[in-house]
C-alpha positions as CSV (number, residue, x, y, z in Angstrom):
1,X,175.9,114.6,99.2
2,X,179.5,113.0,97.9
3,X,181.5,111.0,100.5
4,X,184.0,113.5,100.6
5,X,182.2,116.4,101.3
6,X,180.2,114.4,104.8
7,X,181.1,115.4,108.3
8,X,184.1,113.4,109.4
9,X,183.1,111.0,111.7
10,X,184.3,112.1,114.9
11,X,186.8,110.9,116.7
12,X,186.6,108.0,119.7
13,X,190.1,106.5,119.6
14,X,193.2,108.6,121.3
15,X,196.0,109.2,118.7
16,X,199.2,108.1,119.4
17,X,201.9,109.7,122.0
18,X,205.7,109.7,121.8
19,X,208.1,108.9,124.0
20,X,210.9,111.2,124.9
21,X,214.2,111.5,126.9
22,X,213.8,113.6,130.7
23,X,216.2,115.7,129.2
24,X,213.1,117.3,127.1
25,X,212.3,119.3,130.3
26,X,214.8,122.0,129.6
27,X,214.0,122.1,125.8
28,X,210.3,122.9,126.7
29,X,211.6,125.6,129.2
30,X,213.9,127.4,126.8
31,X,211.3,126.8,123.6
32,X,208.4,128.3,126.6
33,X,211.1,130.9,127.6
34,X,211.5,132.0,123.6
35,X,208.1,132.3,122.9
36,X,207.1,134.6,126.0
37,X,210.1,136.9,124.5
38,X,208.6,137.1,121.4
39,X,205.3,137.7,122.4
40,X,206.4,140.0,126.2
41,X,203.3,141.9,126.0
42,X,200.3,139.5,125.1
43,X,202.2,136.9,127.4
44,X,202.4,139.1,130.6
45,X,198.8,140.0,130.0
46,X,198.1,136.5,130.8
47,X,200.3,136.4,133.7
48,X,198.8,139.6,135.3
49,X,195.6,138.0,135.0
50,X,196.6,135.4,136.9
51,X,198.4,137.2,139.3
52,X,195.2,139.3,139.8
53,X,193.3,136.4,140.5
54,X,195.5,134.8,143.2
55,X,195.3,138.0,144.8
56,X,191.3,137.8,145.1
57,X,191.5,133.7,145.9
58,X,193.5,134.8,148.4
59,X,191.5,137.9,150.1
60,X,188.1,135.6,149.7
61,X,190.4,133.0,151.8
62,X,191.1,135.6,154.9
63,X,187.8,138.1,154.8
64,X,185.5,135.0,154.4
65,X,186.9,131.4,155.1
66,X,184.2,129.4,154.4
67,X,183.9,130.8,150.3
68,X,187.2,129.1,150.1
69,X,185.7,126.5,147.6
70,X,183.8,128.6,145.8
71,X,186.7,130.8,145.2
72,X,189.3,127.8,144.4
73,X,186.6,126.7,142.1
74,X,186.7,129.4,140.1
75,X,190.5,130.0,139.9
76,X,190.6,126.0,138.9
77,X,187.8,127.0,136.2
78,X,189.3,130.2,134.9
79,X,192.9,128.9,134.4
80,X,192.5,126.6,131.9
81,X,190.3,128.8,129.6
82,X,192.8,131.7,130.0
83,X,195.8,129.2,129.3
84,X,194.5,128.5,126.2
85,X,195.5,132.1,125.2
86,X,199.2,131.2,125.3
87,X,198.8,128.3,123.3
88,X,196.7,130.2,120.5
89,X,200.5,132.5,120.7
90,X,202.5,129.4,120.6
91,X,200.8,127.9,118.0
92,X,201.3,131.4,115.5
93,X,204.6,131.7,116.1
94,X,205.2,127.8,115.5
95,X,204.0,129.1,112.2
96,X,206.3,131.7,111.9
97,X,203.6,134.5,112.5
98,X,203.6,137.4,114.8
99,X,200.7,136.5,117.2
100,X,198.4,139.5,118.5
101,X,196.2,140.2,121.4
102,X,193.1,139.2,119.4
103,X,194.1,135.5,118.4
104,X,194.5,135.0,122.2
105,X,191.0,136.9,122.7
106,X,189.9,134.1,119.7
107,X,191.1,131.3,122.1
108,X,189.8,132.3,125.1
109,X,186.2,132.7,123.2
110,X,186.6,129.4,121.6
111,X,188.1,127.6,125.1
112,X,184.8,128.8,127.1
113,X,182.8,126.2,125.2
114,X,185.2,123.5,123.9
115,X,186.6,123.1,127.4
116,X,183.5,123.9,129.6
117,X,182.7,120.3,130.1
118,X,186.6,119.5,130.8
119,X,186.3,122.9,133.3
120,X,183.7,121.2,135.3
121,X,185.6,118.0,136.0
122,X,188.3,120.3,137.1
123,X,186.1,122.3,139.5
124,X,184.3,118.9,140.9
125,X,187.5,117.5,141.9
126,X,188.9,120.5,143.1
127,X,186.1,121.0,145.3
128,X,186.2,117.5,146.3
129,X,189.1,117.8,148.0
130,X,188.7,120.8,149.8
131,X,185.6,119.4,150.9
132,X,187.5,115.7,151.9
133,X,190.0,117.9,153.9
134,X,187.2,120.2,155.6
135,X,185.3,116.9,156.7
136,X,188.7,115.3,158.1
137,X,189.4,118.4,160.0
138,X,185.9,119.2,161.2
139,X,185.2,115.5,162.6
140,X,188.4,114.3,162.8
141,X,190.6,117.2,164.4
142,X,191.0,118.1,168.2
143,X,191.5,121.9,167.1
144,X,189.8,124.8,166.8
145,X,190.4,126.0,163.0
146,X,188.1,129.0,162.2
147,X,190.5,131.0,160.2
148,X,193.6,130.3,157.8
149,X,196.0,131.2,160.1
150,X,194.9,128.0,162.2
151,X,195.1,125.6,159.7
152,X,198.4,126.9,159.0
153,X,199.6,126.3,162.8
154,X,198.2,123.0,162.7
155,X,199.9,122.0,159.2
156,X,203.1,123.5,160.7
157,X,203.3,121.8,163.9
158,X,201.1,118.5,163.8
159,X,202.9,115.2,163.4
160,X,199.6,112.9,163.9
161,X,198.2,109.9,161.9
162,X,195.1,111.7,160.3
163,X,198.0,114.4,159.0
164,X,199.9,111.5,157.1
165,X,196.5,110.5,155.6
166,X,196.0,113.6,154.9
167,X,198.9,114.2,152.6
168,X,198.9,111.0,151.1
169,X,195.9,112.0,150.2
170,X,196.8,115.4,148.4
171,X,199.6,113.6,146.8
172,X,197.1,111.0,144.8
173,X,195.1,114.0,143.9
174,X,198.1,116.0,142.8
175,X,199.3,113.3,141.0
176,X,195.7,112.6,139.1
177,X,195.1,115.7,138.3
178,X,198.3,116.2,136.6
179,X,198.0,112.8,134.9
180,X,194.3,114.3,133.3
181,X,195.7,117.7,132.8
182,X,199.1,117.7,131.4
183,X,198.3,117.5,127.6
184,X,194.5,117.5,127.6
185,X,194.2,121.3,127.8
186,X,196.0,122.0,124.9
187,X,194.4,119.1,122.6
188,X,190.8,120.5,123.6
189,X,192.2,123.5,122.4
190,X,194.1,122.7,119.7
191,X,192.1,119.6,117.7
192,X,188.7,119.0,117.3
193,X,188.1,115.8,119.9
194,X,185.8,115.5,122.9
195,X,187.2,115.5,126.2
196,X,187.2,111.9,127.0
197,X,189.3,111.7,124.0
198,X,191.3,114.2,125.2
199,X,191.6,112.8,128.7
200,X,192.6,109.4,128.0
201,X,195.4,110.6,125.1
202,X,196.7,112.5,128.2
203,X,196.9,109.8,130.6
204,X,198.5,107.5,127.8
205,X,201.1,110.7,127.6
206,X,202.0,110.0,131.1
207,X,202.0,106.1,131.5
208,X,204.2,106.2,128.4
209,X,206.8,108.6,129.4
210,X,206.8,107.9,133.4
211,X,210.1,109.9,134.6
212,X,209.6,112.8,132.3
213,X,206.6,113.4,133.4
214,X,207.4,112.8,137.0
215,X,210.4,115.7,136.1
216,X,207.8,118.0,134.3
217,X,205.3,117.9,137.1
218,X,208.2,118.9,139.8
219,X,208.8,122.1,137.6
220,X,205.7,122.9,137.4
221,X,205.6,122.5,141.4
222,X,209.1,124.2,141.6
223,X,207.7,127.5,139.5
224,X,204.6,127.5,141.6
225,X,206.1,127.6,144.7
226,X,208.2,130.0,143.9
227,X,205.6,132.5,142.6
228,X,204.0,131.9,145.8
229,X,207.1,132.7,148.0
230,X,207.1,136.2,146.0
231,X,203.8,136.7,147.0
232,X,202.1,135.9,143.7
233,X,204.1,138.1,141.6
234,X,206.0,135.1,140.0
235,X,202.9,134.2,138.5
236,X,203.6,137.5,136.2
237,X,206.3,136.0,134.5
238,X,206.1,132.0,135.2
239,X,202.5,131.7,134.5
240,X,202.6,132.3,130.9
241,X,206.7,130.3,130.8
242,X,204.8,127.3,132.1
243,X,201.7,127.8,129.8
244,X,204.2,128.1,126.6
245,X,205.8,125.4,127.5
246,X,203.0,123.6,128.4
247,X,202.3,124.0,124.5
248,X,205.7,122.5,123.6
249,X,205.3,119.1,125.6
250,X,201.7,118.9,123.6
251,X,203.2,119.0,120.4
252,X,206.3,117.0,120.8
253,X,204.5,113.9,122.8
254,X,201.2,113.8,120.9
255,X,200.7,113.0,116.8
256,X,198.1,115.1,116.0
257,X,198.6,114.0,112.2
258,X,195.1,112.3,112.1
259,X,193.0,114.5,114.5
260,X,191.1,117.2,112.5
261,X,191.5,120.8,113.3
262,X,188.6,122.6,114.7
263,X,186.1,124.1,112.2
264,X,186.4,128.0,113.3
């Protein structure tokens, strides 16, 4: 066999990331906000998905409290691998195709093995943190809380020590899991790397490019909450904004020029 017909050797360094201005944020938005239009009916699809989900995270949550992590897990399993949908659209109409429902059906076929390994991470430390904050409230907390409605209450009205350490807490989670996230998904998805690779390139992404990032992950956290305020429904719409945009910050901070593309 010729040198140049072997199997690349695969990749072990991250490529390089770009640094850009804050004011990216709205670019992504509108470029996120153009592709949903031109794809309304795949891209709600996705969205209805999602909102679908919530709705059962949320029933498991009040009929049976204690699946709570098995039911966050899931969501935080499921998201990702449907995400990478919107990104298959993204990608075609980058290329000045019309995307259909069965590239997205390609991506979500494809995701459920090249991001399996990546899924799991998210799942473990999603369900290390629920379980952190169900051992500081069990052993730690002077209050009965048997149902959601009591760990509300307590959020709402407690002003103790183990509640600071508590969200400080949540905040270095939120704020790592953002910092692995933010362009890893779409490279998995996108190039043919491992997710280490993946990981580090998107931790690099963030390091590099400190207050847009920062920016980026308060819209995300902006759209969220507001999808939660409508009682899910937001997710309909902003679900598949955020994952096309999502798609735009990939391609304008990473160089995928020497990364090769997957072989399906």
């Amino acid at each position: 066999m010729s040198a140049d017909s072997a199997t690349p050797a695969p990749v072990s360094d991250p490529p390089p990331v770009r640094t850009v201005e804050p004011t990216r944020v709205l670019a992504w938005l509108r470029m996120g906000w153009r592709d949903l239009r031109s794809a309304m009916g795949i891209s709600l699809l996705h969205g209805l998905v999602v909102v679908l989900l919530s709705y059962a995270v949320l029933a498991t949550t009040l009929l049976r409290w204690e699946l709570v992590i098995i039911a966050a897990s899931c969501f935080v399993f499921v998201g990702p691998i449907l995400a990478t949908g919107l990104y298959a659209v993204s990608r075609k109409l980058e290329s000045h195709e019309q995307p259909a429902l069965s590239d997205a059906m390609s991506a979500w076929r494809h995701a459920s093995h090249c991001l399996f390994r990546f899924g799991l991470l998210l799942v473990f430390v999603g369900a290390w943190w629920v379980g952190l904050s169900l051992f500081l409230f069990y052993f730690f907390v002077d209050v009965s809380i048997a149902e959601p409605m009591d760990f509300l209450r307590y959020v709402l009205t407690q002003e103790d020590e183990l509640f600071a350490l508590w969200t400080i807490l949540g905040g270095l989670y939120a704020a790592v899991s953002f910092a692995i996230t933010v362009v890893t998904m779409p490279l998995l998805a996108d190039r043919d790397v491992n997710s280490w690779v993946a990981l580090q390139t998107s931790i690099r992404t963030v390091s590099e490019n400190p207050v847009t990032m920062v920016l980026w992950a308060m819209v995300i956290m902006a759209l969220t909450g507001i999808s939660f305020i409508t009682g899910m429904l937001g997710f309909l719409v902003l679900y598949p904004l955020m994952g096309h945009a999502s798609w735009h910050v990939y391609r304008e901070l990473v160089d995928t020029s020497g990364l090769p593309a997957h072989s399906n």
